[in-house]
N, C-alpha and C positions, 0 to 999 in steps of 0.2 A: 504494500500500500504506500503510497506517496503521500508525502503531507504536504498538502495544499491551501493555502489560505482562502478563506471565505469570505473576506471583506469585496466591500463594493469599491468599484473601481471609480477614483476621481474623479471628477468631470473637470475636463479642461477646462483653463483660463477663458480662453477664446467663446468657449461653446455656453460658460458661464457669462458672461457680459454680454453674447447674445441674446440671451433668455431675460435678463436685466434689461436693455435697450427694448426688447419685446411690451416686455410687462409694462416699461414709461408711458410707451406707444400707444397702447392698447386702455392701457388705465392709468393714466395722467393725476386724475385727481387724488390717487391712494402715494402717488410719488412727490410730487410739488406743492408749495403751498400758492401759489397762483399763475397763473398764464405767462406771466413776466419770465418766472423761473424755467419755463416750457423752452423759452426763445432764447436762451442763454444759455442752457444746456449743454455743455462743450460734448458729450458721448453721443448726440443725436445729430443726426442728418440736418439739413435744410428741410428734405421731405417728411423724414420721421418725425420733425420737429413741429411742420405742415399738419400731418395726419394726426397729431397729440392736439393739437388747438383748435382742429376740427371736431375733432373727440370733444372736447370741454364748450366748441362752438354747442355745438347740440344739445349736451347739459346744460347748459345756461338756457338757451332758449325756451327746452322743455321744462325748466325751472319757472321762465316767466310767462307762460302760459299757462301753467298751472298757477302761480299767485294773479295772474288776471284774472282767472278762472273761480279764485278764491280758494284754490285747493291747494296752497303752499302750508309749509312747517312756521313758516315766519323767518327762513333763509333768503339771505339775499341774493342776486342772481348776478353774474359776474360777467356779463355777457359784454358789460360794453369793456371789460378790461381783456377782454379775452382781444376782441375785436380790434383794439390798440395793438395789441402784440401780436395779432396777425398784420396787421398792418406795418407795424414796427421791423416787421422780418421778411416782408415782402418790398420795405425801403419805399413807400408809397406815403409815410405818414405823412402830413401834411401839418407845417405850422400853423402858430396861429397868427398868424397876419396874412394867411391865402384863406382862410378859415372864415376870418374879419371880411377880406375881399367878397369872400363869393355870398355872403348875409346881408351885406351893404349893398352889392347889386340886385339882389334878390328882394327888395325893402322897399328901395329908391322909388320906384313905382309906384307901389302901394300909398308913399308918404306923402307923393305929386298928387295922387287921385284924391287921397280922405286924409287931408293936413291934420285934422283934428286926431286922427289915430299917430300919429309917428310920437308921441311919446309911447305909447304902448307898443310900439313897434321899436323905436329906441329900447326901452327894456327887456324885450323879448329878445334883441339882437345880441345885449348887452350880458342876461343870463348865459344865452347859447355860446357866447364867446368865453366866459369865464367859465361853462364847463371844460370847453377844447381845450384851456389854458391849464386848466387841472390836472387833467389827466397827463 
């Protein structure tokens, strides 16, 4: 009889980090603590990194559909930050003084036609731009 060891055989480095980059990919939200973390993930792809905040895309939304719905926990939906960092990694974000621009031409109109509304139209410009600024 030979004596042979029964142990399990290791699993590679390689084949392990696989499985790890899988799991990010696949399930984002049990890895990261937010979408930010998703786009700066130096072990993930541009694509895998794509596919993970399309993953969280669709959480978030089905989150705020269901709190429109009134069927949420009382969790917040994370969808416009998701939506930054897809943005942010496809190099498309946009500052805010093009942001400012295209609210201002989109107003102008409005504040020629009904003078009496452009403070309210000033405000609303002025909210929208200090969200862009935030985030």
């Amino acid at each position: 009889m030979s004596d042979r060891s029964t142990t399990a055989k290791p699993v590679a480095l390689d084949e392990t980090q696989q499985l790890r980059t899988a799991e990010k990919v696949d399930r984002p939200a049990t890895h990261f603590d937010g979408p930010h973390d998703v786009a700066t993930d130096s072990e993930l792809s541009e694509g895998q990194k794509r596919e993970a905040l399309d993953t969280l895309e669709q959480d978030a939304r089905q989150l705020s559909d269901a709190a429109a719905e009134g069927m949420s926990g009382g969790e917040r939906s994370n969808l416009d930050d998701v939506l930054d960092a897809k943005a942010g990694l496809a190099g498309t974000r946009k500052d805010a003084a093009q942001l400012a621009e295209g609210w201002t031409d989109r107003l102008a109109p409005l504040i020629r036609k009904h003078p009496a509304s452009s403070l309210a139209a000033a405000a609303i410009a002025g909210i929208c731009l200090g969200m862009s600024i935030r985030r």
